[in-house]
C-alpha positions as CSV (number, residue, x, y, z in Angstrom):
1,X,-0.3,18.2,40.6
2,X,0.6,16.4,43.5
3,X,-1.4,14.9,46.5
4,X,-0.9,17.9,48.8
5,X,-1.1,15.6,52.2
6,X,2.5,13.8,51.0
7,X,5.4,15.1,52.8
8,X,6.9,18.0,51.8
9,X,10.6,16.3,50.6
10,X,8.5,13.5,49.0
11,X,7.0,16.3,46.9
12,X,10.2,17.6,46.3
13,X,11.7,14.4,45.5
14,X,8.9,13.7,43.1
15,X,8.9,16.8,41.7
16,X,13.1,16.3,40.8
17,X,12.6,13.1,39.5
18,X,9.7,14.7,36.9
19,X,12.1,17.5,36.0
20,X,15.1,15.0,35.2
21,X,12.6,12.8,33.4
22,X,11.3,16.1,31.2
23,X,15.4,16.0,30.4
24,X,16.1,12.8,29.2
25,X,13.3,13.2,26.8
26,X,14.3,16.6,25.8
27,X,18.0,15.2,25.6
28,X,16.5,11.8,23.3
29,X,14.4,13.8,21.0
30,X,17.5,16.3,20.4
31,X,19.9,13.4,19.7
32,X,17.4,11.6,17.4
33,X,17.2,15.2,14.9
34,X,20.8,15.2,15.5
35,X,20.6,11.4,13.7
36,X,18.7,12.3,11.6
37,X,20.1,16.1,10.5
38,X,23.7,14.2,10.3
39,X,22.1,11.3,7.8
40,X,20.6,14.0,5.7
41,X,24.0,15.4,5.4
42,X,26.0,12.3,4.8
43,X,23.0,11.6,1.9
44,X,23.6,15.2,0.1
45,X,27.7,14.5,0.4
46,X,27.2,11.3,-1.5
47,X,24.8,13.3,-3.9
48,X,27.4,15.7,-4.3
49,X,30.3,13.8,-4.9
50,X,28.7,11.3,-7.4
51,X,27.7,14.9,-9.4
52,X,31.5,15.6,-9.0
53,X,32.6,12.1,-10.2
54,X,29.9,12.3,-13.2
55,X,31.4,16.1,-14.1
56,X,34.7,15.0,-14.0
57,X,34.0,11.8,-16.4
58,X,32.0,13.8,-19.1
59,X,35.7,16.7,-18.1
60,X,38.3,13.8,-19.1
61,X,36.4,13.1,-22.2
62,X,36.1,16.2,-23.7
63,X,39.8,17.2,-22.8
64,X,41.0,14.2,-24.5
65,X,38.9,14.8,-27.3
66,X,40.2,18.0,-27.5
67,X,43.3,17.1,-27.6
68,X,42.9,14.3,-29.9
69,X,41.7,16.4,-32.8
70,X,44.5,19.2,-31.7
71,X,47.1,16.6,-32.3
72,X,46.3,14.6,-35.1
């Protein structure tokens, strides 16, 4: 892996450097799926709540029309 005539705490050094590097990427790719996860949510809320705004429309209408015919 490593040039074995380097210095043993140049190793080392090297060696801690590659295992913090291996993190941060680890670390980026988790935050990008947790981007990505949280926009997929946010688009099946709005999804949802236009379904519950289009129930609710077609809900008015029928219980005024209901009440409509039960009062006239």
């Amino acid at each position: 892996m490593y040039n074995d005539n380097l210095p043993y705490h140049l190793r080392k050094q090297w060696e801690k450097e590659d295992k913090q590097d291996r993190y941060k990427v680890a670390a980026g790719v988790m935050e990008f799926l947790g981007v990505v996860a949280g926009v997929v949510c946010i688009l099946l809320l709005i999804a949802l709540l236009m379904s519950l705004i289009s129930w609710l429309g077609k809900d008015i209408s029928s219980t005024f029309a209901t009440l409509r015919t039960h009062f006239q």
